[in-house]
FITORFI-735859 format. One record per residue (C-alpha): x, y, z; residue number from 1. Coordinates in steps of 0.5 Angstrom, whole numbers, plus 500, padded with zeros to 3 digits. Layout:
// residues N
+------+-------+-----+-----+
| east | north |  up | num |
+------+-------+-----+-----+
|    X |     Y |   Z | NUM |
...
+------+-------+-----+-----+
END
This chain:
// residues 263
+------+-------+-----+-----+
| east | north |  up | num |
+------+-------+-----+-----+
|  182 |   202 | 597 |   1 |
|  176 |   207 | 600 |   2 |
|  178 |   214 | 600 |   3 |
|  179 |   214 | 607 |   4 |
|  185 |   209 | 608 |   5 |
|  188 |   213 | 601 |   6 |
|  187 |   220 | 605 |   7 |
|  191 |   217 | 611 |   8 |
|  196 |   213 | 608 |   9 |
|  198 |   220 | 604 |  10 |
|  197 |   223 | 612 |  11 |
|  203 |   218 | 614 |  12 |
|  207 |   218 | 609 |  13 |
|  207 |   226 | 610 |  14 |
|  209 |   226 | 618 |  15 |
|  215 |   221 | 616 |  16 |
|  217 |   227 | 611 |  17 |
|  217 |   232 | 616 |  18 |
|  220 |   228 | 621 |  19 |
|  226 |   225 | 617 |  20 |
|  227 |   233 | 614 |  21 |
|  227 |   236 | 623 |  22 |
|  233 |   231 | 625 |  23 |
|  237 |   232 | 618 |  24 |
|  236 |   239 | 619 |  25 |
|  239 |   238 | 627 |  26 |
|  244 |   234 | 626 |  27 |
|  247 |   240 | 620 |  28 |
|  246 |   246 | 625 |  29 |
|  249 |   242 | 630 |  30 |
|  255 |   237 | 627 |  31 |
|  255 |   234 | 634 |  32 |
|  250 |   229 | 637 |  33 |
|  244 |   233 | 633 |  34 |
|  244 |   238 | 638 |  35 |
|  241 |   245 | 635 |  36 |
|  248 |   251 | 637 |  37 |
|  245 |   258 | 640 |  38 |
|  248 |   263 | 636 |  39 |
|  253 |   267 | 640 |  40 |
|  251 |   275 | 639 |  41 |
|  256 |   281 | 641 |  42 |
|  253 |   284 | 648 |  43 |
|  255 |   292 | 647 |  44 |
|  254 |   295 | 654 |  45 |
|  257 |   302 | 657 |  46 |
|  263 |   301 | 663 |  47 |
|  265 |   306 | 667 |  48 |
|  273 |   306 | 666 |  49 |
|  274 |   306 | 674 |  50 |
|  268 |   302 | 677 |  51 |
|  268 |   296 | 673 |  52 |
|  261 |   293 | 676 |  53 |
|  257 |   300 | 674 |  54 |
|  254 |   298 | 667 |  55 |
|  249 |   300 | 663 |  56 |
|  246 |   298 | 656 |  57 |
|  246 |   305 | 655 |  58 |
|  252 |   312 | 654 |  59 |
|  251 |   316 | 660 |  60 |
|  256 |   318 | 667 |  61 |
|  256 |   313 | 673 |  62 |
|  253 |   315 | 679 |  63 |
|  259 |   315 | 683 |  64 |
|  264 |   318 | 679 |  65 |
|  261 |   321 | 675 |  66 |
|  266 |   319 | 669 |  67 |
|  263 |   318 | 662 |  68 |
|  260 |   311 | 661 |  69 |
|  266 |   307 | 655 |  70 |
|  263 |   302 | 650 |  71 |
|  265 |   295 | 651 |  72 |
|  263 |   290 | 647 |  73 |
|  264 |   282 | 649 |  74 |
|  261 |   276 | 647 |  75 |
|  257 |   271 | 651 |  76 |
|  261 |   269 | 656 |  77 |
|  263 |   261 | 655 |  78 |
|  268 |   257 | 659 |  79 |
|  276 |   259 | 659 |  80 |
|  282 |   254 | 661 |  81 |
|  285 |   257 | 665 |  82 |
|  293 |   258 | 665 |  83 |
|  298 |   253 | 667 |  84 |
|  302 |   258 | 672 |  85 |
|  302 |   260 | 679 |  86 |
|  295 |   263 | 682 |  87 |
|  295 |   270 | 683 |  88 |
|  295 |   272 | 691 |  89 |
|  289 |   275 | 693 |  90 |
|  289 |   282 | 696 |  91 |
|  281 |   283 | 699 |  92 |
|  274 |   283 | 696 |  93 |
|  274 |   284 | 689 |  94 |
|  282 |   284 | 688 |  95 |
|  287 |   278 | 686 |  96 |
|  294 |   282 | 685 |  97 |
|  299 |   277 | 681 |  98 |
|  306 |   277 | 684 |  99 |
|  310 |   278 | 677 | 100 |
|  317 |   280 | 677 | 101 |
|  317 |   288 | 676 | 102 |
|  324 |   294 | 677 | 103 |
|  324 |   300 | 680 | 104 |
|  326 |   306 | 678 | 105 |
|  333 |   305 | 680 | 106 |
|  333 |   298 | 676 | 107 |
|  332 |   294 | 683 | 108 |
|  328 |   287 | 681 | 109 |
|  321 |   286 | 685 | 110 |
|  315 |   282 | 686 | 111 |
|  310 |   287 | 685 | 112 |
|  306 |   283 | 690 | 113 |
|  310 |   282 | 695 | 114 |
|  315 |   287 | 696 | 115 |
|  311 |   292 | 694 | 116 |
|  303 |   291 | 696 | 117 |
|  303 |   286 | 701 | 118 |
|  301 |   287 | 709 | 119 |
|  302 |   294 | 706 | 120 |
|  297 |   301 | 705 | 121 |
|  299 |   303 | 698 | 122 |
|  296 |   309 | 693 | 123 |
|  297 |   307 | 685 | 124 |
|  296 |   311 | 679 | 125 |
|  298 |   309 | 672 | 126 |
|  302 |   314 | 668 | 127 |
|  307 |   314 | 661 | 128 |
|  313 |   318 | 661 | 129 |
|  311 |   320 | 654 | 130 |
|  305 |   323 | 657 | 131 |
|  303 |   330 | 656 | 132 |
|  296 |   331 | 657 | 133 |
|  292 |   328 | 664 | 134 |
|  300 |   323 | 667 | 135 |
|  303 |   330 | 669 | 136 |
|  297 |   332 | 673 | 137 |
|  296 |   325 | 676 | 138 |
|  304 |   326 | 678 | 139 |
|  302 |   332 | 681 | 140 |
|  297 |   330 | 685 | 141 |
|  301 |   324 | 688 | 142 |
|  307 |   330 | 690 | 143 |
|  301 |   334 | 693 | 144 |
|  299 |   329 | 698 | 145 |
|  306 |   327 | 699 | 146 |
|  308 |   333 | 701 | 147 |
|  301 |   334 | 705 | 148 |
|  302 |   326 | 708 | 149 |
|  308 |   328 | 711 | 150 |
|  313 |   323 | 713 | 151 |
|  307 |   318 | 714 | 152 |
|  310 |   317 | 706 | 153 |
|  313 |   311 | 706 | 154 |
|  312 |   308 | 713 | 155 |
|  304 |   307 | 714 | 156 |
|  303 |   309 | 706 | 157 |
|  307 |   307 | 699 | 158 |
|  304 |   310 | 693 | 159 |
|  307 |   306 | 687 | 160 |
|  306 |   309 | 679 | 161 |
|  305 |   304 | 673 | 162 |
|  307 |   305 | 667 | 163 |
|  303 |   303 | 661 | 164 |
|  308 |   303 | 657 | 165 |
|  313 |   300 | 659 | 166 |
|  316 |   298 | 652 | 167 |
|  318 |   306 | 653 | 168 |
|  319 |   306 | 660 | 169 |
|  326 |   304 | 663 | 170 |
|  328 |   305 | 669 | 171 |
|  332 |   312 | 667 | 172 |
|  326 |   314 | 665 | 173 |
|  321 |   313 | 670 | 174 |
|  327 |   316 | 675 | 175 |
|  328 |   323 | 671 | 176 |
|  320 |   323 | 671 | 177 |
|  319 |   323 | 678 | 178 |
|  325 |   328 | 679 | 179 |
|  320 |   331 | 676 | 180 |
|  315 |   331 | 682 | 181 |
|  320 |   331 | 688 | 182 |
|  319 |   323 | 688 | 183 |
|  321 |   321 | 695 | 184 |
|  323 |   315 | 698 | 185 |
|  316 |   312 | 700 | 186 |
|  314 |   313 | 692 | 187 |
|  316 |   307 | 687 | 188 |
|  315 |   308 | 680 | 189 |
|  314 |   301 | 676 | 190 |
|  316 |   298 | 669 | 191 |
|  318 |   290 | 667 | 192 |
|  318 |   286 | 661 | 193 |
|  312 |   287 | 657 | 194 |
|  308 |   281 | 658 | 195 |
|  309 |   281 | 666 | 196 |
|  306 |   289 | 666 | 197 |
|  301 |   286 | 661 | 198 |
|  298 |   281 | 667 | 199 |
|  299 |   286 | 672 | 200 |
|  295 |   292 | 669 | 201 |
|  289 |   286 | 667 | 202 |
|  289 |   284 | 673 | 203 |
|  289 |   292 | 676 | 204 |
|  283 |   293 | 670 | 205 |
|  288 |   299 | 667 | 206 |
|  290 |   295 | 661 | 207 |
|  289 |   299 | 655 | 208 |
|  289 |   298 | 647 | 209 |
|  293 |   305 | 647 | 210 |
|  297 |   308 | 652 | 211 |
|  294 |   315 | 651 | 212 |
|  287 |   311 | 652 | 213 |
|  289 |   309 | 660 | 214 |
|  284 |   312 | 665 | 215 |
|  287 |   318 | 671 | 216 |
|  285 |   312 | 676 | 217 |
|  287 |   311 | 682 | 218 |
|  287 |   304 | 686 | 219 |
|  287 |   305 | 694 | 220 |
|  288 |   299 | 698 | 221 |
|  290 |   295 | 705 | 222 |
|  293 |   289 | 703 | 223 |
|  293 |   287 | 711 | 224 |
|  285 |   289 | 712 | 225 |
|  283 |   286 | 705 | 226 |
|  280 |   294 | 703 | 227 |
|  280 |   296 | 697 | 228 |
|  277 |   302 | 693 | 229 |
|  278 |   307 | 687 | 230 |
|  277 |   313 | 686 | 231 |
|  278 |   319 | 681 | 232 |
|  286 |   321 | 681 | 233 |
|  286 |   328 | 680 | 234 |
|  280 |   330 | 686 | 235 |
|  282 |   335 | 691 | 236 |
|  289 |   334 | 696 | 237 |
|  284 |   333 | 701 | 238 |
|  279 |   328 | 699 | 239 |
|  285 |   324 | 696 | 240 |
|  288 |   324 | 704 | 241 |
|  282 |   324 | 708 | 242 |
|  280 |   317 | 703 | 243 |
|  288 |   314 | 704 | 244 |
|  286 |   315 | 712 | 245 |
|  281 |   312 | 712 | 246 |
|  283 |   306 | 707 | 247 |
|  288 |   305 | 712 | 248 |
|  284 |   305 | 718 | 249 |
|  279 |   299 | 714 | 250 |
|  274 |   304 | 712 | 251 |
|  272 |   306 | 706 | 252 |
|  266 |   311 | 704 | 253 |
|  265 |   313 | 698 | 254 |
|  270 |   316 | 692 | 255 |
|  271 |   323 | 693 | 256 |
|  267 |   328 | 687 | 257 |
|  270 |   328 | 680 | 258 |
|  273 |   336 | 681 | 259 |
|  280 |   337 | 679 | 260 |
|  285 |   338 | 683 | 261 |
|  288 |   345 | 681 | 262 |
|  296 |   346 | 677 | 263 |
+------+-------+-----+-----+
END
């Protein structure tokens, strides 16, 4: 045997190796058909609380708001079956509102979309009765612009409060809570059975880990015209109506400026 032939039979044999040594290490990093996985990393991001869509890779204020920026942290997206339960109905662009069984302040059982949000103009904010930091003031500012609405309270607009709590809420509660507020007859407050209220506040994108966590949002929207937007829940008397006004008419401008409403 000359040299030559040896070096290449050594060259063979090395390419075998190799190769054998590739497709074990496949079919280990796989366990399926050979295929090398990706390797799912966590994707840290900042959301504003009350304009899902504004994200950012870094902390900061959303432009339209001007909310602090919250750390969410989530996972590659990846397929999800989804549940074997009744659609959501669908409210507008960007809005699916699920019909879930709910009771009022007076202990009446609803169909939160049905009875309370469809071909109807609505405002809601979220609230717990236990609540003594930003619910008070939220309460405050919807008892403020129903006394500015006057009688269109009720008739061309409904304003609904949620509660994140309602494992606390009861009914008597929400009703001695919105007594509070000089509540009238077009402001419904809303509780239910956990699991029912847990869908709800997903789908509204107000559900929280805390209770004490919830934003001082406020959703605006005309079921019948498909409009719907956010705004900050404690802005001025004004600006709140005039954007109630204009939802009501189809339109929508941009969310009023971040400035409190004063006690």
């Amino acid at each position: 045997m000359t040299l030559r032939s040896l070096s290449s039979g050594l060259l063979i044999v090395a390419l075998l190796t190799l190769a054998a040594v590739t497709v074990r290490a496949q079919s280990v990093t796989s366990g399926v058909r050979g295929t090398v996985l990706p390797v799912s990393k966590a994707v840290k991001s900042f959301a504003c609380p009350m304009h899902p869509e504004v994200k950012s890779s870094k902390p900061g204020k959303c432009p339209k708001c001007k909310m602090d920026l919250r750390l969410t942290t989530a996972a590659p997206a990846t397929p999800v079956a989804k549940p074997t339960e009744a659609p959501p109905r669908n409210s507008g662009p960007g809005m699916s509102i699920p019909d879930v069984e709910v009771l009022d302040q007076d202990g009446n059982a609803l169909h939160f979309y049905r009875d309370l949000i469809k071909d109807k103009t609505v405002a809601i904010n979220f609230i717990f009765t236990n609540c003594t930091t930003i619910c008070p003031p939220l309460a405050a500012t919807f008892a403020r612009v129903q006394k500015e609405m006057g009688d269109k309270v009720g008739k061309d607009v409904h304003f609904i409060s949620i509660s994140v709590d309602p494992l606390t809420d009861t009914p008597e509660r929400l009703k001695a809570w919105g007594a509070k507020f000089k509540a009238g007859a077009g402001w419904t407050f809303v509780t239910g059975d956990k699991q029912e209220m847990d869908k709800l506040l997903n789908a509204l994108g107000a559900a929280v880990a805390k209770r004490e966590d919830h934003t001082p949002a406020m959703i605006i929207g005309n079921d019948a015209k498909g409009v719907w937007t956010r705004t900050y829940g404690l802005a001025k008397t004004g600006q709140i109506v005039g954007l109630i006004l204009d939802v009501m008419n189809g339109k929508v401008n941009e969310p009023p400026a971040t400035e409190e409403a004063k006690p």
